[in-house]
Every structure is written in C-alpha cells, then in structure tokens.
C-alpha positions as CSV (number, residue, x, y, z in Angstrom):
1,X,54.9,58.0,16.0
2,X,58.4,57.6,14.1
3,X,57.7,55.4,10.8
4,X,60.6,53.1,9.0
5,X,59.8,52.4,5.3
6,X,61.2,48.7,6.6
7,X,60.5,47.2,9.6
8,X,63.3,47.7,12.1
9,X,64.5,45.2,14.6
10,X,67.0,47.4,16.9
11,X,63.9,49.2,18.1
12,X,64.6,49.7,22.0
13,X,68.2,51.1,20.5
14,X,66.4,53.3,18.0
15,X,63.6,54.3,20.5
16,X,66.7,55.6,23.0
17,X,68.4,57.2,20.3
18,X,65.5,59.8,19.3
19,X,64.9,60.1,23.1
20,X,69.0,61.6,23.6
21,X,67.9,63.7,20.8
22,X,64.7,65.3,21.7
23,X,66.5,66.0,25.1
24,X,69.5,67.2,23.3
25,X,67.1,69.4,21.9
26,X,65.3,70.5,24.9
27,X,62.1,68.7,23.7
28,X,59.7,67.1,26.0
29,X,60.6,63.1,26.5
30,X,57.1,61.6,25.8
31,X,56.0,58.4,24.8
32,X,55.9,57.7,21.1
33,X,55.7,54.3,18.8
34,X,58.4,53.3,16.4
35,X,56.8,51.0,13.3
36,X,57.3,50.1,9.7
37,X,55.4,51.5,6.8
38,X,53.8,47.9,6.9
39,X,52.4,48.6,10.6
40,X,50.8,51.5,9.4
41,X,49.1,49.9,7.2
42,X,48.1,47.3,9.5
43,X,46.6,50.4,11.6
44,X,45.0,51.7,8.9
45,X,43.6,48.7,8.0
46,X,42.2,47.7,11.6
47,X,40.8,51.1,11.2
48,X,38.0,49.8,10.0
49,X,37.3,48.0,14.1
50,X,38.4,51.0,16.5
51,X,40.1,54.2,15.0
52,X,44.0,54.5,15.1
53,X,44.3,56.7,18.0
54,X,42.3,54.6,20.4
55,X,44.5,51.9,19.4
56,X,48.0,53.5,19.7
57,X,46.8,55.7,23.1
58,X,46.2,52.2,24.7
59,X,49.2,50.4,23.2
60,X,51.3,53.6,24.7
61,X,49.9,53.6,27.6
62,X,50.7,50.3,28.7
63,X,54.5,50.1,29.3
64,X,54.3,45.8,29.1
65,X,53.4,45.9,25.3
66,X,56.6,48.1,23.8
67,X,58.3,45.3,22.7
68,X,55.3,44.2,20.6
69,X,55.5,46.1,17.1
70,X,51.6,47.6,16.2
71,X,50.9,44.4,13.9
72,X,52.2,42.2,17.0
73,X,50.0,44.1,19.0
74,X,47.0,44.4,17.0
75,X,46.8,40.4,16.3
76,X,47.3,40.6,20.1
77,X,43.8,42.9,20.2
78,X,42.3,41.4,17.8
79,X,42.9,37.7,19.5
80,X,41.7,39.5,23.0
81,X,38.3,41.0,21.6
82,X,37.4,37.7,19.5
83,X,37.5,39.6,16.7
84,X,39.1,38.3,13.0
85,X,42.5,40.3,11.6
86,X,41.5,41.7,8.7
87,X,43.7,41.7,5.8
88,X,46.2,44.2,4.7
89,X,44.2,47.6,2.6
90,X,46.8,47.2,-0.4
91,X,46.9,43.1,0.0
92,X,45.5,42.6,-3.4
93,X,47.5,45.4,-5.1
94,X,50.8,44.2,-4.0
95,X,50.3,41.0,-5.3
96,X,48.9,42.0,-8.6
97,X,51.7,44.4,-8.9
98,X,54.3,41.5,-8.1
99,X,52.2,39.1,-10.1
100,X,53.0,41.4,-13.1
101,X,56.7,41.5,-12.4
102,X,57.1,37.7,-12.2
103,X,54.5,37.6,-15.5
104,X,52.2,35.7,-13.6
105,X,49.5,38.6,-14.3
106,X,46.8,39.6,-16.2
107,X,48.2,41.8,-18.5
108,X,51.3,40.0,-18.5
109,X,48.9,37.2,-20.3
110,X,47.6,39.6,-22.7
C-alpha cells in the first residue's frame, strides 16, 4: 500500500512509476494499492464490517477494480453486500475542528 496525504488523480501514472522503481531496484513487481490519507480512513472505518486486509487482498486481487480508489470500492462492497457505509472515524472531529475555525463552534460561542 503507497498512501498520498491528498488524494491523487494520475494514479495508473503514479502506480507505473513506483513499479520502474522497484525494478530499478531489483525488488519484486507485486501488486500494491495507491490511496489518499482519506481512503485509509475509509478502511479503517469499514473496519468495523470485515478487517482491512480481507478488504484490500480482494480488491488486489481482482485486476477489473484498479481504477476504483478504496472509498470507490468500498461504497462498491458495501452496495454489493446490502450493507450501509458507515461514516468517516474522524467525521465529527473534522467538522468541529473546522466549525471552530469559521467560529461557528462551541467554544468559539463561549
């Protein structure tokens, strides 16, 4: 797994990239998952239904889903097995944090 801190679009031109350099570097050319800080926490948080590396071994092994990013895919799983998307783990703490930068938060009321 490779992880941006922002999600990033070229991804088949970044996925070929690190494969040149693991070959350059005589590493072994395996399958691996490019995704955004925000993906892994949409793992994490779909944690809570089937653990991470059931999810990713199954989204790697099936060569028709790398174009989807993990949150494309797991909406995609989730849709599949019936089953609600849960929301983000740090949801509510984003938008409290943000809600005290625009001083639409508690303390910012104080």
């Amino acid at each position: 797994m490779v992880v941006t801190l922002e999600e990033w679009h070229p991804m088949a031109l970044t996925a070929d990239l690190i494969r040149k350099e693991l070959n350059k570097a005589g590493g072994k050319i395996v399958r691996f998952q490019l995704m955004s800080v925000s993906d892994l926490e949409w793992l994490l948080t779909w944690a809570k239904v089937e653990h991470p590396a059931v999810v990713l071994r199954d989204k790697l092994s099936d060569p028709a889903q790398d174009d989807l990013s993990v949150s494309q895919y797991l909406r995609k799983r989730a849709d599949d097995k019936g089953l609600p998307f849960p929301r983000r783990l740090l949801k509510d703490r984003a938008d409290a944090f943000f809600g005290e930068l625009s001083g639409d938060g508690p303390l910012s009321k104080a």
